[in-house]
LODO-168623 format. One record per atom (N, C-alpha, C, O, CB): residue in one letter; x, y, z. Coordinates in steps of 0.1 Angstrom, whole numbers, padded with zeros to 4 digits, always signed. Glycine has a CB too. Layout:
REM residues N
AXYZ
...
REM end
This chain:
REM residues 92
X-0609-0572+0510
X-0614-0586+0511
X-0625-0587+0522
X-0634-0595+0520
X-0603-0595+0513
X-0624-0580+0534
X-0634-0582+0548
X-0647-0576+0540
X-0657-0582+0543
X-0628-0572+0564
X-0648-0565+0531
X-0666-0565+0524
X-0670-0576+0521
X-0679-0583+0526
X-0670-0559+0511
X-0658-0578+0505
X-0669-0587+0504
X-0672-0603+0514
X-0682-0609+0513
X-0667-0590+0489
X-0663-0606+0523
X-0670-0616+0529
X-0679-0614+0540
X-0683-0623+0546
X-0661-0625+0533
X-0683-0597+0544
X-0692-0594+0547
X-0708-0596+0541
X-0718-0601+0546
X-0689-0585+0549
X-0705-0590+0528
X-0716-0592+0522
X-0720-0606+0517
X-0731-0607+0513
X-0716-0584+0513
X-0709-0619+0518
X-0713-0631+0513
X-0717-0635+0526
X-0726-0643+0523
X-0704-0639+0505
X-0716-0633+0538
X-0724-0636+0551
X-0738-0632+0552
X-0746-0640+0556
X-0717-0629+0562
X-0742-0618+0548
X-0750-0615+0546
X-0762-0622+0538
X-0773-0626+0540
X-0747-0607+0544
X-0751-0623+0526
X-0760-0625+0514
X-0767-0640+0518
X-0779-0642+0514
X-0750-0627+0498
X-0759-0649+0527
X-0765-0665+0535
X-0772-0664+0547
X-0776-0674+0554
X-0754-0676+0540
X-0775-0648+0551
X-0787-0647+0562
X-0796-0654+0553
X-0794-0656+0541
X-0793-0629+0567
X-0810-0659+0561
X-0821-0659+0551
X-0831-0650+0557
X-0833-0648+0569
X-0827-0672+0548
X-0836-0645+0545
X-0848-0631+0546
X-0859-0633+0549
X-0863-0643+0544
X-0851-0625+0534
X-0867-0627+0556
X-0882-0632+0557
X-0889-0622+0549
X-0885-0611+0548
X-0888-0633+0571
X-0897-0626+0544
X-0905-0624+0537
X-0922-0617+0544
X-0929-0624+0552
X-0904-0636+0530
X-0927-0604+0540
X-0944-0606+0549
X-0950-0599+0535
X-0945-0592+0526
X-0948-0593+0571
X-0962-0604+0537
X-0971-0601+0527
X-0982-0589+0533
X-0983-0592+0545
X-0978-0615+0521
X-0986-0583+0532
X-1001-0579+0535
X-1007-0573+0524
X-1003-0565+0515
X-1003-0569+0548
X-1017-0579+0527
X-1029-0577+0517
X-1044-0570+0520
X-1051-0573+0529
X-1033-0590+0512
X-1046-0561+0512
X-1059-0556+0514
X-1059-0542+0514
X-1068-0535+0510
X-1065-0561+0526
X-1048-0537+0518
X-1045-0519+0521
X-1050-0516+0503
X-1049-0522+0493
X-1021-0513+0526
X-1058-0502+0509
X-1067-0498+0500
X-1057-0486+0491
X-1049-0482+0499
X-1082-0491+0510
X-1055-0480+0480
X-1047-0472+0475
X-1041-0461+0481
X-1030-0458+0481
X-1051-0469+0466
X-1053-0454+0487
X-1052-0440+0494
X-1038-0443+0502
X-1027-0438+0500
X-1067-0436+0504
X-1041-0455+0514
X-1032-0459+0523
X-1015-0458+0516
X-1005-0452+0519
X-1037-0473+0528
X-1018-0468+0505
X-1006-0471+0494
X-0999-0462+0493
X-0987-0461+0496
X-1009-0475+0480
X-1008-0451+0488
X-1000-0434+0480
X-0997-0425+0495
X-0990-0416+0496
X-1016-0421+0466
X-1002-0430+0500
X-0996-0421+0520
X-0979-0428+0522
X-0969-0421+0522
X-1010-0429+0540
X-0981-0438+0523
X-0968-0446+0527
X-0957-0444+0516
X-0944-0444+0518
X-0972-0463+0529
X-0964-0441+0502
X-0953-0438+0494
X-0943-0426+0497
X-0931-0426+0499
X-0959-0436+0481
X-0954-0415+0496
X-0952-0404+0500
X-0942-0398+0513
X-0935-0388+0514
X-0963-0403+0502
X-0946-0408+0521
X-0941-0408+0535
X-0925-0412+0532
X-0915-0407+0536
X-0951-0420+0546
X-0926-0421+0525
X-0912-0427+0518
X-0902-0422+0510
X-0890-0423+0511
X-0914-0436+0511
X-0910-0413+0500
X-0905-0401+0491
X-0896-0389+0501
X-0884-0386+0501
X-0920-0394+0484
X-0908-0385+0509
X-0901-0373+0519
X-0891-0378+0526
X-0883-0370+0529
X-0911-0367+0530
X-0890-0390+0529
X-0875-0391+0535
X-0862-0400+0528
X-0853-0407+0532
X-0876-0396+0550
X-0869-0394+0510
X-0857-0402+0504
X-0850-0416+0501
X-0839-0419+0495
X-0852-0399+0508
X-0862-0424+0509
X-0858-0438+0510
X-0871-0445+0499
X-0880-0438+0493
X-0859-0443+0529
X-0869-0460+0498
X-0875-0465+0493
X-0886-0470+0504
X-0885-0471+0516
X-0868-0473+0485
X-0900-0473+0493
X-0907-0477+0504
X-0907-0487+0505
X-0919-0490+0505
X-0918-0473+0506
X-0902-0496+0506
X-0894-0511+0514
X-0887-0505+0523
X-0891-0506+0534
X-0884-0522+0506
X-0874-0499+0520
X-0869-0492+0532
X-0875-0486+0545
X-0872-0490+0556
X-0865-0484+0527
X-0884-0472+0541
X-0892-0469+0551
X-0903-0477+0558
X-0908-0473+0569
X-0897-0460+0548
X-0908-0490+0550
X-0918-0495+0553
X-0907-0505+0567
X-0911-0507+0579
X-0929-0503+0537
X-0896-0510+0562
X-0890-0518+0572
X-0885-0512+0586
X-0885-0516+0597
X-0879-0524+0566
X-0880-0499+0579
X-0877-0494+0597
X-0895-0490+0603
X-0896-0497+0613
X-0865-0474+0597
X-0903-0485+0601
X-0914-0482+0605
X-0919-0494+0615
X-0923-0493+0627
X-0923-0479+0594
X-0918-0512+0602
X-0919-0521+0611
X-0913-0523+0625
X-0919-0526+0635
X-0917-0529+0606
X-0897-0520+0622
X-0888-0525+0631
X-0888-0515+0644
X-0883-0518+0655
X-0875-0527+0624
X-0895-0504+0640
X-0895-0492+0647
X-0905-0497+0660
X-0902-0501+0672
X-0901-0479+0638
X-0919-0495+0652
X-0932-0501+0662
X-0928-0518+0670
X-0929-0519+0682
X-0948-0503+0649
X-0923-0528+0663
X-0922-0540+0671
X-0917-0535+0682
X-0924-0537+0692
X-0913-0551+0666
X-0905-0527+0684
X-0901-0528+0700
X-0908-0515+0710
X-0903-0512+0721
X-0883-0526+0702
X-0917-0510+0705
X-0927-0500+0714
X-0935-0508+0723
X-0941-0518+0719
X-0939-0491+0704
X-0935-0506+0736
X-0943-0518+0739
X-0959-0508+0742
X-0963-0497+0745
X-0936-0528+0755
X-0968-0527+0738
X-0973-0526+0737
X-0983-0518+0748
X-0978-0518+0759
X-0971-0534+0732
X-0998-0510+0748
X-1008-0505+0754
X-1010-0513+0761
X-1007-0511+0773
X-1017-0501+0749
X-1017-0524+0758
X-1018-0530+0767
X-1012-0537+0778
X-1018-0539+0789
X-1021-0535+0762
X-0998-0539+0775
X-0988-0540+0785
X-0992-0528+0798
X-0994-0532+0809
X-0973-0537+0776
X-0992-0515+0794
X-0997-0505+0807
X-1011-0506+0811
X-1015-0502+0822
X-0995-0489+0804
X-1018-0511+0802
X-1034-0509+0810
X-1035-0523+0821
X-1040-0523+0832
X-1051-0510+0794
X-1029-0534+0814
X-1023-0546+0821
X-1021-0543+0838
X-1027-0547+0848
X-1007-0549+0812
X-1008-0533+0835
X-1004-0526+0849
X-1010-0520+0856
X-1012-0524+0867
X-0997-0517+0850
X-1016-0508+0850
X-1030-0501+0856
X-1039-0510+0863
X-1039-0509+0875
X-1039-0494+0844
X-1045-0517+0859
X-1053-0531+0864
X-1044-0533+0877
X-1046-0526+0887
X-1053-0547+0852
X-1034-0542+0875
X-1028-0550+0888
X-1023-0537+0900
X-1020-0541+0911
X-1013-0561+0881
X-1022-0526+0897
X-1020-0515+0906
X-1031-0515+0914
X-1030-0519+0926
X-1019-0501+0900
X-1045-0510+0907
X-1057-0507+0908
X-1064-0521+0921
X-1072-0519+0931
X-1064-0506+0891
X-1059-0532+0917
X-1063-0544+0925
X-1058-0548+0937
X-1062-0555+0946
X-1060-0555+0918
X-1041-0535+0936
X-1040-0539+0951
X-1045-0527+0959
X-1041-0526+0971
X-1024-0542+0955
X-1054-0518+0953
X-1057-0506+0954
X-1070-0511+0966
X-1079-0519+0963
X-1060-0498+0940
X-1068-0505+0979
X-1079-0513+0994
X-1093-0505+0986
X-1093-0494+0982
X-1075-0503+1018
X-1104-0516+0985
X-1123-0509+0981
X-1125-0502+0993
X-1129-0491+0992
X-1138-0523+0979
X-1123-0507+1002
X-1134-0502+1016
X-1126-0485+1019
X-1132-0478+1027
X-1130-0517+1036
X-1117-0481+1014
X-1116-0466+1022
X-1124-0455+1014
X-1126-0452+1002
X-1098-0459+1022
X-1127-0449+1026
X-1139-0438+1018
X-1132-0430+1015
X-1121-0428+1022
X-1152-0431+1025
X-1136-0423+1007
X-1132-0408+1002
X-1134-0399+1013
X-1143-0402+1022
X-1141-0402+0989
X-1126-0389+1013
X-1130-0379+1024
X-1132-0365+1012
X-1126-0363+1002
X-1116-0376+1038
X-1140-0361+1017
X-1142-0344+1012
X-1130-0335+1013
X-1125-0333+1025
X-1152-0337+1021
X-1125-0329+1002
X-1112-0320+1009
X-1117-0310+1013
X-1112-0302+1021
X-1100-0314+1000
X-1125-0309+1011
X-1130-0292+1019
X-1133-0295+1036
X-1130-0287+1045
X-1149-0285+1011
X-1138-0307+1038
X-1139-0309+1054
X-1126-0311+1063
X-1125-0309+1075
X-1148-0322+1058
X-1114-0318+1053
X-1108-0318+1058
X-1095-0309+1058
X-1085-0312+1064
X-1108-0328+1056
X-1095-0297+1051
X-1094-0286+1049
X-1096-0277+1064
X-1086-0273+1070
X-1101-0284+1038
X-1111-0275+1069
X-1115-0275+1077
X-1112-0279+1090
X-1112-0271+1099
X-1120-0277+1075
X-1110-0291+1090
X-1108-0296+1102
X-1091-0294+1104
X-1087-0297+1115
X-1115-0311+1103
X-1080-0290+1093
X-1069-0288+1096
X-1067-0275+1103
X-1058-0274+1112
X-1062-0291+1086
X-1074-0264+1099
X-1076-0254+1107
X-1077-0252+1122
X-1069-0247+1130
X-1085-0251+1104
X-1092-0261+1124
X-1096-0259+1138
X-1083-0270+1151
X-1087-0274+1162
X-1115-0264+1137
X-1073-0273+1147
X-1063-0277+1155
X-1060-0270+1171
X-1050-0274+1178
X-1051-0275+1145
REM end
């Protein structure tokens, strides 16, 4: 009895639905493919792939970082030459 009132819980999630439009065949017959090799349907594979990438974060999120690092990063210090200062660790 606990299935099936699992699956009638389920069955009163509601689903969302996404459309996309425009993917060109070639793309189509890759993703199929891609779906074939691991035996799943491609709804299947196409949903984990989604659910996969949503929680990658995003690039931008690190270039974001990079930036605000970079900003507390001081303009005015000069570069030193390692070779002079190489040098000058020597002559001590």
């Amino acid at each position: 009895m606990e299935e099936v009132q699992v699956v009638e819980e389920a069955a009163r999630k509601p689903k969302n639905t996404l459309t996309i439009r425009g993917l060109d065949d070639a793309t189509i017959e890759r993703l199929k493919a891609r779906a074939r090799s691991r035996k799943r349907s491609l709804e299947a594979d196409l949903r984990d792939l989604l659910t996969h990438t949503s929680r990658q974060p995003l690039v931008l999120d690190a270039l974001a970082e990079a930036d605000r690092i970079a900003a507390m990063t001081p303009t005015i210090v000069s570069q030193a030459d390692g070779g002079l200062l190489a040098c000058a660790g020597g002559e001590s």
